[in-house]
Structures are given as structure tokens and as C-alpha cells.
C-alpha positions in Angstrom: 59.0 -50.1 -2.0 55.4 -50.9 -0.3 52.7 -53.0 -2.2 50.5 -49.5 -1.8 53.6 -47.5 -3.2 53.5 -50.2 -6.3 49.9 -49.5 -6.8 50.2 -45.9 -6.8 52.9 -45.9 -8.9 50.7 -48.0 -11.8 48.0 -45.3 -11.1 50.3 -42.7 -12.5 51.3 -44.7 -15.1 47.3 -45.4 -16.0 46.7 -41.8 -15.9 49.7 -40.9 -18.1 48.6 -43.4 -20.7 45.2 -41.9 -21.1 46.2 -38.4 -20.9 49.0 -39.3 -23.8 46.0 -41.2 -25.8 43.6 -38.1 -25.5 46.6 -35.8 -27.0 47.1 -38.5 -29.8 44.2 -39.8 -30.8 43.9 -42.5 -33.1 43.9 -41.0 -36.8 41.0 -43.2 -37.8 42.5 -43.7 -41.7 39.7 -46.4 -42.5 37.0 -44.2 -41.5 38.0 -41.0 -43.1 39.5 -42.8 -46.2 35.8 -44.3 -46.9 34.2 -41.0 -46.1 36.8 -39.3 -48.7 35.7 -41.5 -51.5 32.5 -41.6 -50.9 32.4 -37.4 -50.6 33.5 -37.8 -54.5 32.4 -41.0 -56.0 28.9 -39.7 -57.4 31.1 -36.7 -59.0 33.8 -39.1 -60.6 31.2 -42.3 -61.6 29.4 -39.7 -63.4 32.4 -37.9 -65.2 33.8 -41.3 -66.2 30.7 -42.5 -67.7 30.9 -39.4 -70.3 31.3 -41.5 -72.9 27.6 -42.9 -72.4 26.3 -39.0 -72.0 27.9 -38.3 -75.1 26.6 -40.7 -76.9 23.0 -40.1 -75.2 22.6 -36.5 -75.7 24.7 -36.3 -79.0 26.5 -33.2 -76.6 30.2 -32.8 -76.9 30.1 -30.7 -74.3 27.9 -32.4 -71.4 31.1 -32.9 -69.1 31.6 -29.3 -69.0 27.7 -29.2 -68.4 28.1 -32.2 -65.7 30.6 -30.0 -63.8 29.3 -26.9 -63.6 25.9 -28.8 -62.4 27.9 -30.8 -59.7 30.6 -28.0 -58.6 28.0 -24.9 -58.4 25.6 -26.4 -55.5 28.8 -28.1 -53.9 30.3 -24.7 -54.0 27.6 -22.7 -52.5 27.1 -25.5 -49.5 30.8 -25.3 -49.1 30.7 -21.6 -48.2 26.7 -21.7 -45.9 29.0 -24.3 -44.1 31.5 -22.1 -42.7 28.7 -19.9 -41.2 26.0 -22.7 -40.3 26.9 -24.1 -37.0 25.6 -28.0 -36.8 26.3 -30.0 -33.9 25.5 -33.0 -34.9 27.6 -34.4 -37.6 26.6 -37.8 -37.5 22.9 -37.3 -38.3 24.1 -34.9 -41.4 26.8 -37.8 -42.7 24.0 -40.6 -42.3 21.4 -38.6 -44.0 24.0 -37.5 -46.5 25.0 -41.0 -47.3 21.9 -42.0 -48.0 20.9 -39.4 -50.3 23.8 -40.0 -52.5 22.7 -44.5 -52.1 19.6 -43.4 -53.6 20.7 -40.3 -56.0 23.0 -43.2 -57.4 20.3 -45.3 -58.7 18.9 -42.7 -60.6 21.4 -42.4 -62.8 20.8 -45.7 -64.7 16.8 -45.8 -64.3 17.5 -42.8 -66.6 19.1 -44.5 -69.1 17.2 -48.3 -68.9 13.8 -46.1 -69.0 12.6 -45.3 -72.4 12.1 -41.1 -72.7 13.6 -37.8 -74.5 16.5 -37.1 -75.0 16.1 -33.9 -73.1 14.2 -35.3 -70.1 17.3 -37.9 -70.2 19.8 -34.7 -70.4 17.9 -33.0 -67.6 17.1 -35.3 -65.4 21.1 -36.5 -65.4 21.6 -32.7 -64.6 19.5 -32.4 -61.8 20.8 -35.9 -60.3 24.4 -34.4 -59.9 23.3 -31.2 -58.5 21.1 -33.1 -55.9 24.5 -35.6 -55.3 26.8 -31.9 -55.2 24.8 -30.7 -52.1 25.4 -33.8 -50.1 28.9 -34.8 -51.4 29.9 -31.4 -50.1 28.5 -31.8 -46.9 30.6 -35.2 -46.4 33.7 -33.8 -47.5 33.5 -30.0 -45.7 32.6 -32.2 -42.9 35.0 -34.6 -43.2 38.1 -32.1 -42.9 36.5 -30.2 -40.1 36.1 -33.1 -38.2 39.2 -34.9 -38.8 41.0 -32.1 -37.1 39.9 -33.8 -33.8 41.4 -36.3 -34.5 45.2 -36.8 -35.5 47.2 -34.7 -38.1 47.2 -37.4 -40.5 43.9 -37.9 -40.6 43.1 -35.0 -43.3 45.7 -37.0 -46.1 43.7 -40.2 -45.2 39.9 -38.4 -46.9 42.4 -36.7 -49.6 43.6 -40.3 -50.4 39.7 -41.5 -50.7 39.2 -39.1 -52.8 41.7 -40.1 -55.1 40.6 -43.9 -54.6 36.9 -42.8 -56.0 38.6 -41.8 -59.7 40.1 -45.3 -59.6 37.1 -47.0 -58.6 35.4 -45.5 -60.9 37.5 -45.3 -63.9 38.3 -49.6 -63.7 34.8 -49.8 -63.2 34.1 -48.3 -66.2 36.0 -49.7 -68.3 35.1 -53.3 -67.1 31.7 -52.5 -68.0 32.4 -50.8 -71.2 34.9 -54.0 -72.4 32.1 -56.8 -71.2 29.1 -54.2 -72.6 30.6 -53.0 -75.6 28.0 -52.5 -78.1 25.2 -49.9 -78.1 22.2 -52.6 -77.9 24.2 -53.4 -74.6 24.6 -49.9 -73.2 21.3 -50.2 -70.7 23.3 -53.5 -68.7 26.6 -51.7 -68.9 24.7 -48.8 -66.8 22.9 -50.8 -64.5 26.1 -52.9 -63.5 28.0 -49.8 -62.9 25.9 -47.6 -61.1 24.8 -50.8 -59.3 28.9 -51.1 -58.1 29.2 -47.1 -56.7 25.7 -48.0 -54.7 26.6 -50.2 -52.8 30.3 -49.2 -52.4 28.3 -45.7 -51.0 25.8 -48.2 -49.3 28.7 -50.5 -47.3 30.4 -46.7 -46.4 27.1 -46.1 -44.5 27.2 -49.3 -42.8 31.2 -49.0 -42.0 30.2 -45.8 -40.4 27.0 -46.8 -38.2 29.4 -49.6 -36.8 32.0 -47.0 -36.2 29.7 -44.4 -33.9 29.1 -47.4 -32.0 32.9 -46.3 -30.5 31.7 -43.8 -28.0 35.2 -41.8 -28.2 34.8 -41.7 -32.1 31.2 -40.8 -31.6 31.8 -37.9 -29.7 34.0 -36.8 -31.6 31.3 -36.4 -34.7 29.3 -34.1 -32.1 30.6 -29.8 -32.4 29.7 -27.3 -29.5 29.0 -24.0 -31.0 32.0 -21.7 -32.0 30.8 -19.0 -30.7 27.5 -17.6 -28.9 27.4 -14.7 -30.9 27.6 -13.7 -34.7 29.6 -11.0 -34.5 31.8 -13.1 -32.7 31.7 -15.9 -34.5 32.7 -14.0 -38.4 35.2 -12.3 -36.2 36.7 -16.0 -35.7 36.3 -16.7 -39.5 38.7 -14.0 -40.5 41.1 -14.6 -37.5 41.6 -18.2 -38.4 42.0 -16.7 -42.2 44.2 -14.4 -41.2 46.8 -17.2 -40.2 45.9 -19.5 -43.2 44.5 -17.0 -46.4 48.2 -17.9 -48.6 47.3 -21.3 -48.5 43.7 -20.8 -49.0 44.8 -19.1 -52.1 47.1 -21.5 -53.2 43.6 -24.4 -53.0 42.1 -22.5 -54.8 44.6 -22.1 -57.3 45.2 -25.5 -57.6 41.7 -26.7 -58.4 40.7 -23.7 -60.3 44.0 -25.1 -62.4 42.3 -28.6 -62.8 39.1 -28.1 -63.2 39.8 -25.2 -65.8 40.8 -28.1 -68.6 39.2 -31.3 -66.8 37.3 -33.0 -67.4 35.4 -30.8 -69.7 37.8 -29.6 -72.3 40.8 -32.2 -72.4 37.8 -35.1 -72.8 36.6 -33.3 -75.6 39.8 -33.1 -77.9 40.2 -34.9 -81.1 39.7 -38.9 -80.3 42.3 -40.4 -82.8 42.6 -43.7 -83.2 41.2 -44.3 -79.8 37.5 -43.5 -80.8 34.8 -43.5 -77.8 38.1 -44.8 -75.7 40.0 -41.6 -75.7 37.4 -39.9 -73.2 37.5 -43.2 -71.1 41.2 -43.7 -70.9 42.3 -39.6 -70.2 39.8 -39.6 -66.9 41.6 -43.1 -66.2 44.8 -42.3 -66.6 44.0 -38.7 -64.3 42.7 -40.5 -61.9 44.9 -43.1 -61.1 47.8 -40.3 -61.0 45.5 -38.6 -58.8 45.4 -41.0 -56.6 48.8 -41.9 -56.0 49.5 -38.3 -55.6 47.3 -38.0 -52.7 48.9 -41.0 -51.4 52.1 -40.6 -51.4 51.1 -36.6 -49.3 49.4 -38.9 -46.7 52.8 -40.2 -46.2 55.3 -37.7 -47.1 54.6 -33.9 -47.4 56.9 -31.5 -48.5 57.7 -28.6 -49.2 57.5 -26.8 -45.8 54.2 -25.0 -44.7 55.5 -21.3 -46.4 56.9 -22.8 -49.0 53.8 -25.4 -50.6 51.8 -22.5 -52.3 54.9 -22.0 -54.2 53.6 -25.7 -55.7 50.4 -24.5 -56.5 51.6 -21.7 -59.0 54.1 -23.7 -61.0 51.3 -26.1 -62.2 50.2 -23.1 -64.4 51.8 -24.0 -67.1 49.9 -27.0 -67.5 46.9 -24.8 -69.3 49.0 -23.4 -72.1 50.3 -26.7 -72.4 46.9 -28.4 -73.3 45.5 -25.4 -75.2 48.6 -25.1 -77.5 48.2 -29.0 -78.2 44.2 -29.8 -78.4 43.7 -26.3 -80.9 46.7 -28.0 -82.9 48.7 -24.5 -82.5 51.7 -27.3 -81.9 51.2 -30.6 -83.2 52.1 -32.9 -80.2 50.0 -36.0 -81.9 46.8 -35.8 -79.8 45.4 -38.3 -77.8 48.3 -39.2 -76.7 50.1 -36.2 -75.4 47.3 -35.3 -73.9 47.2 -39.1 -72.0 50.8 -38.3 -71.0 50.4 -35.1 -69.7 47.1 -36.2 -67.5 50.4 -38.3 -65.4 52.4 -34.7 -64.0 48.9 -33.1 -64.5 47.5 -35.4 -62.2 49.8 -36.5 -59.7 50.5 -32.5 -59.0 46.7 -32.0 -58.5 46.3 -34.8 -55.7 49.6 -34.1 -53.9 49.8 -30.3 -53.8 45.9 -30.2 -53.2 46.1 -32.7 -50.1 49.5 -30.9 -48.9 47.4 -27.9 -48.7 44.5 -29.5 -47.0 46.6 -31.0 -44.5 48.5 -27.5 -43.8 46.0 -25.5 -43.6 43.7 -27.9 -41.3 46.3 -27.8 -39.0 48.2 -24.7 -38.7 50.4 -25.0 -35.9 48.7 -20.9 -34.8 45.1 -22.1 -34.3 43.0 -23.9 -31.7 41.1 -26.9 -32.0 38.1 -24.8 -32.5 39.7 -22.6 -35.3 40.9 -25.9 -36.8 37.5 -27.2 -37.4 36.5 -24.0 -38.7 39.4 -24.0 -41.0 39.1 -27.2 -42.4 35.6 -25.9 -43.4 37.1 -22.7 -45.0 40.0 -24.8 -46.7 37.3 -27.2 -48.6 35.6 -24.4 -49.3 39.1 -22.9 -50.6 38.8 -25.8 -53.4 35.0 -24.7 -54.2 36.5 -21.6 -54.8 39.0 -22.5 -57.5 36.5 -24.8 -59.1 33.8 -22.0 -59.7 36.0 -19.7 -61.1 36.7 -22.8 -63.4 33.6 -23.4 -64.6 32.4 -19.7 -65.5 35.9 -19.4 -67.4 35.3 -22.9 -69.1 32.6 -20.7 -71.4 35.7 -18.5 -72.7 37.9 -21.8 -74.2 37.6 -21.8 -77.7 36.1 -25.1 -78.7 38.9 -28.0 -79.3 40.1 -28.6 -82.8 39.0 -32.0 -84.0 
């Protein structure tokens, strides 16, 4: 064999590689598993400070208020997403990130500064909403982008979003155990809305550096779908066509979680737990949730026609909690309610991100219809959560 026949033949081999690396691209699990988190953390720092927003606006009820503030706007950006074509991603997620930097330290000025208890009760409402518009922009935009890169890559912002409830929830409860008393309660606010920042802040700055990767940058950057409108909703309900079960099914399985949480199971009888019992049931979820979404990042199953099947057995987890916290059945509340936020919660981050990654992917679209329906399939969870929050008016009020 010639020197020039050597030569060609490590040409080939060149060309191979990078055609095999452009099929394959890296799954970028750093990246998206910031962006996951940081899509959720305003939503989950917020719910696991209820104890504070009980205690300021004397409301047993402000986490249901908190949610439907947060989850209506996110909802409603969720679904102008999937008809709003934007090119550039990486100005929105930049923008975005910063929004929900500064949003964050609004939270505690409006606790430290002296004023109403309304204006403090409104002005926490319109924070979230404000943070709900941008958080949904990261995450719809997150799972439509990830489908350019590989499979994997939707499980890696699932597991972020998981990682936010932890964050959040040891946060809290470091800064409730050093803060404890009342005369204390502005510091324990500053130091943790302070922490979710700049954990928000250093995402923004992990992300800059990251664009700096022209094949990752380019990525960030959408042609249109389509030139035309008519062509384009046509494209919506094709891609639905192959994916609506499992769009269902996310749905379902937020509308399932968000029904009872955080709103009604936080507001249960406290026991011997006291101002704890709020604290330690959005804990406990969320470090279930967490290693729920975890462990689908690295193992899924059941099949693809088989997961929605998942999705309707956790049903059975809102008798469950109704039966218990209106003392129908006396399971000795807090704590079956504690245990129960365990299957409640692993469920909810493992079927949920199962979904995701399913229908994100479906093995019958394009890579065009697959950023589309990773738009559709966050929107899928905006769905379930709506419905949530307008039947969270028709619980009867927990027995205490």
C-alpha cells in the first residue's frame, strides 16, 4: 500500500468520524441539567418558603394562591410558544435568565422592607407571575432545543428540575434551623433568596461560556418551521397526531400533582411538627422527585405504548390524601401524609420525564417536528397543571 493510498485511507476515516459525531451529538447533560433547574427554582424557592408566607399574610391558603399565580402565565407562554416561531434562542435564555436574577431579589426586599400586609401579599403575587413567564420560556425552550442534540438530553433538564426542589428545600431548612425565631425571619429571607440568585446568576454565566462552542451555539439558533401559517398549524397537529396519547398522559400526570401539591397537602393539620410540617412535606416531595427523574435519565421503562398506562395508575394517590387530611380515615396525619409524598413523588418525576423523553423523540417525527414537539409536550404539563389549579377551588378545606 502507497504513502498516498495511507493518506486517503485516514481521509475516509476523518470523514467518517465527523459524519458519526454530527449523527451523535454530544448530549450536553451539564448544560441542560443547569437550564432544568434554573427553569423551576423561582417556582420551588418560593413554594418551600410557605412557611414564611403563612406566617406573613396569616393566609392558609397562599400556596394554592402562589401556584395558580406561577402556573397560569407559565401556562399561557407554554401554549403562544408552540405558535411563535423565534430563532434565536440564546438571546431569549440570556434575557430570561436574567429576569428571573433579578425577579429573585425581590422576593426578600419584600419581606426586609417595612409595608402592608397586602402590598407584601401582592407584591409576592406579582413576583411569581413575572418569574412564570420566563421560567416557561427556559424550560419549553429547553426541550425543544435539546432535541438537537442527543436523546438523553431531555432526562438531563427533567433531572434539573428535580435538583431545584432539593436545592431549595435544604436551603430552607438551613436557613429556618440557623434563623429560627420570628425577630430573625428578615436574615433568614435575605440568605436564602440570596443562595437561588446566584445559583440562577452562575447558570447565566455557565451558559455564556457554553455559546462560546460554535457547534453548541448553533444549535441554540431555529430556522423557521414553516413559511406559511396554514402550513405551519397543519405541522402542529401532524406532529400531535403521532404523540397526542402521551401528551395526554403529561398532562395527566401533572394535573395529578399539582391537584394536592403543594397547596392542599401543606395545608393539613400540622401535628406535632408545628410550622415544620409545611417545610418537611415539600422536602420530602422533592427529594423523591428528584431521584425519580434521575433514575428516567438513566433507565426508562415501560415501553413507548405502554408509559401512559403509568400516568393513570397514580390516580389513586388523590383519594388517598383526601380520605386522610378530611380525617374520613384516621391515618395519623403528618405523617402519612410525609410517607406518602415518597411513591407520590418519585412517580411524578419519573413517569413525568419518561413522558418528556418519549414524546420529544418519537421515533415517527423529523428533527423539525421534534422541536416542535418538545414545545407541545411542556406545554402538555401546562395543561395538567391548569386544570389543577381551577379544580383546587372545589377541595373542601383540610380538617385541622
Amino acid at each position: 500500500m502507497t504513502l498516498l493510498d495511507n493518506r486517503q485511507l485516514l481521509e475516509e476515516k476523518d470523514i467518517l468520524i465527523s459524519d458519526y459525531s454530527e449523527m451523535t451529538p454530544d448530549p450536553q447533560g451539564a448544560l441542560f441539567f443547569w437550564l432544568g433547574n434554573a427553569s423551576l427554582l423561582v417556582y420551588n424557592v418560593v413554594i418551600n418558603a410557605i412557611d414564611i408566607y403563612i406566617h406573613l399574610s396569616h393566609r392558609k391558603s397562599v400556596g394554592n394562591d402562589l401556584a395558580r399565580a406561577y402556573n397560569f402565565p407559565c401556562s399561557l407562554i407554554a401554549l403562544v410558544l408552540c405558535f411563535i416561531k423565534i430563532p434565536n434562542q440564546k438571546i431569549l435564555f440570556i434575557i430570561s435568565l436574567l429576569v428571573l436574577f433579578f425577579d429573585l431579589l425581590a422576593f426578600p426586599l419584600l419581606i426586609i422592607i417595612p409595608m402592608s400586609e397586602s402590598v407584601v401579599y401582592w407584591g409576592t403575587i406579582a413576583a411569581i407571575t413575572v418569574s412564570g413567564v420566563f421560567s416557561s420560556i427556559i424550560m419549553s425552550g429547553s426541550f425543544a432545543v435539546s432535541t438537537q442534540f442527543a436523546d438523553e438530553t431531555a432526562g438531563f433538564i427533567s433531572a434539573g428540575n428535580g435538583l431545584c426542589g432539593i436545592l431549595a428545600a435544604v436551603a430552607r431548612i438551613i436557613t429556618k434551623g440557623l434563623f429560627s425565631s420570628e425577630s430573625q425571619l428578615k436574615i433568614s429571607s435575605i440568605v436564602y433568596f440570596a443562595l437561588a440568585a446566584l445559583t440562577i446568576l452562575g447558570t447565566l454565566i455557565f451558559f455564556i461560556l457554553k455559546l462560546r462552542n460554535p457547534d453548541i451555539s448553533n444549535r441554540f439558533i431555529f430556522n423557521s418551521y414553516q413559511k406559511e401559517n396554514t402550513a405551519f398549524i397543519s405541522q402542529i397537529f401532524t406532529t400531535l397526531k403521532s404523540i397526542w396519547l402521551l401528551w395526554i398522559a403529561e398532562a395527566l400526570t401533572y394535573f395529578i400533582t399539582l391537584i394536592i401539591f403543594p397547596g392542599y397537602v401543606c395545608s393539613g393539620p400540622e401535628g406535632p411538627l408545628k410550622s415544620w410540617t409545611p417545610v418537611l412535606i415539600t422536602t420530602v416531595f422533592c427529594i423523591f422527585d428528584f431521584i425519580g427523574r434521575f433514575v428516567a435519565s438513566k433507565f426508562i421503562w415501560p415501553s413507548l405504548n405502554m408509559s401512559p398506562l403509568a400516568s393513570v395508575f397514580r390516580i389513586i394517590f388523590i383519594p388517598l390524601e383526601i380520605i386522610s387530611i378530611q380525617k374520613i380515615v384516621n391515618f395519623r396525619e403528618p405523617w402519612f401524609t410525609l410517607a406518602l409524598q415518597i411513591p407520590f413523588a418519585l412517580t411524578n418525576g419519573y413517569v413525568g420525564t419518561i413522558l418528556m423523553i418519549y414524546g420529544s423523540n418519537h421515533p415517527d417525527l423529523d428533527s423539525e417536528k421534534k422541536k416542535l414537539a418538545g414545545y407541545l409536550m411542556t406545554f402538555a404539563i401546562n395543561v395538567g397543571i391548569i386544570i389543577a389549579m381551577f379544580l383546587t377551588f372545589i377541595l373542601p378545606k383540610p380538617s385541622i
